[in-house]
Structure formats: C-alpha cells, structure tokens
C-alpha positions, 0 to 999 in steps of 0.5 A, a space after each residue: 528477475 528471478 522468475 519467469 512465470 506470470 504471477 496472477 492476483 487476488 485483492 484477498 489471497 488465502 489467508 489474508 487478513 489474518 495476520 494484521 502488520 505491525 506498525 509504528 504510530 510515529 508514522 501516522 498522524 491518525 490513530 494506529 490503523 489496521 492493515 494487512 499485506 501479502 506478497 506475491 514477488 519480491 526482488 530485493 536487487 531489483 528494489 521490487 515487491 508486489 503485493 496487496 495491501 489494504 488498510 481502515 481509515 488512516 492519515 500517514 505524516 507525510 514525508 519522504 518515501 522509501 520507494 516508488 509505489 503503484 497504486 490500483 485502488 479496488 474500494 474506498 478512496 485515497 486522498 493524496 497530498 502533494 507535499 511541495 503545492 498542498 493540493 489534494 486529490 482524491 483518487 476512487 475505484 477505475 480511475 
C-alpha cells in the first residue's frame, strides 16, 4: 500500500454532494438516479478504492460486477438480488 496512516470517515465528508456522478442510464432499469461519491483511498495496483457513496432510490440491472464491493449501510435500506437463486434480501442500517 502506498500509506500508512489511518484514514478516518465521514458518511458526509466536506464538499460531498455537491458535485453529483455522471451516469449511464443502460445501467439502471429505473430512472437515472442522483448519486455522489467521494474518495478517501485509492490503490489502483492493488484494485482498492475506499470511499462513500449514496444514492435516491434506484433499480441498477443486474450483471456482472466489476469488483468486490463492501457495504455499511448508514440510512435507507438496499435490497439485493441473488442472480443465480432470485432471492432477495433486505439489508437496513446495524446489520
């Protein structure tokens, strides 16, 4: 890794918001979303970006994924789809 020092987070750094992410709307099978990102750390040799991200409400077509993604949900709720056994599951804020 490139540093060394402990990155501390906020679910609504400085500035965040401010600027919204373009997006495709090939990607989403709802309408175009409003949705904002900010870096905290990015490794691109080690394929690792951190950050937060939110979204409004949002139906993304499912397919494959271009990296391994973890998830703290801080407010709403997500539900996932499992592609291959349909089921979904909800997940919410603490768990």
């Amino acid at each position: 890794m490139t540093s060394t020092k402990i990155i501390k987070f906020s679910p609504s750094p400085e500035g965040f918001g401010q600027t919204h992410d373009e997006l495709s709307s090939g990607d989403f099978a709802s309408d175009l979303p409003i949705q904002n990102t900010h870096s905290y750390f990015e490794d691109p040799e080690a394929g690792l970006y951190i950050g937060v991200w939110d979204t409004t409400k949002m139906s993304e077509i499912a397919g494959p994924y271009g990296c391994d993604e973890f998830m703290l949900i801080l407010e709403g709720e997500a539900l996932i789809r499992n592609c291959k056994t349909e089921q979904v599951e909800s997940v919410k804020p603490g768990e």
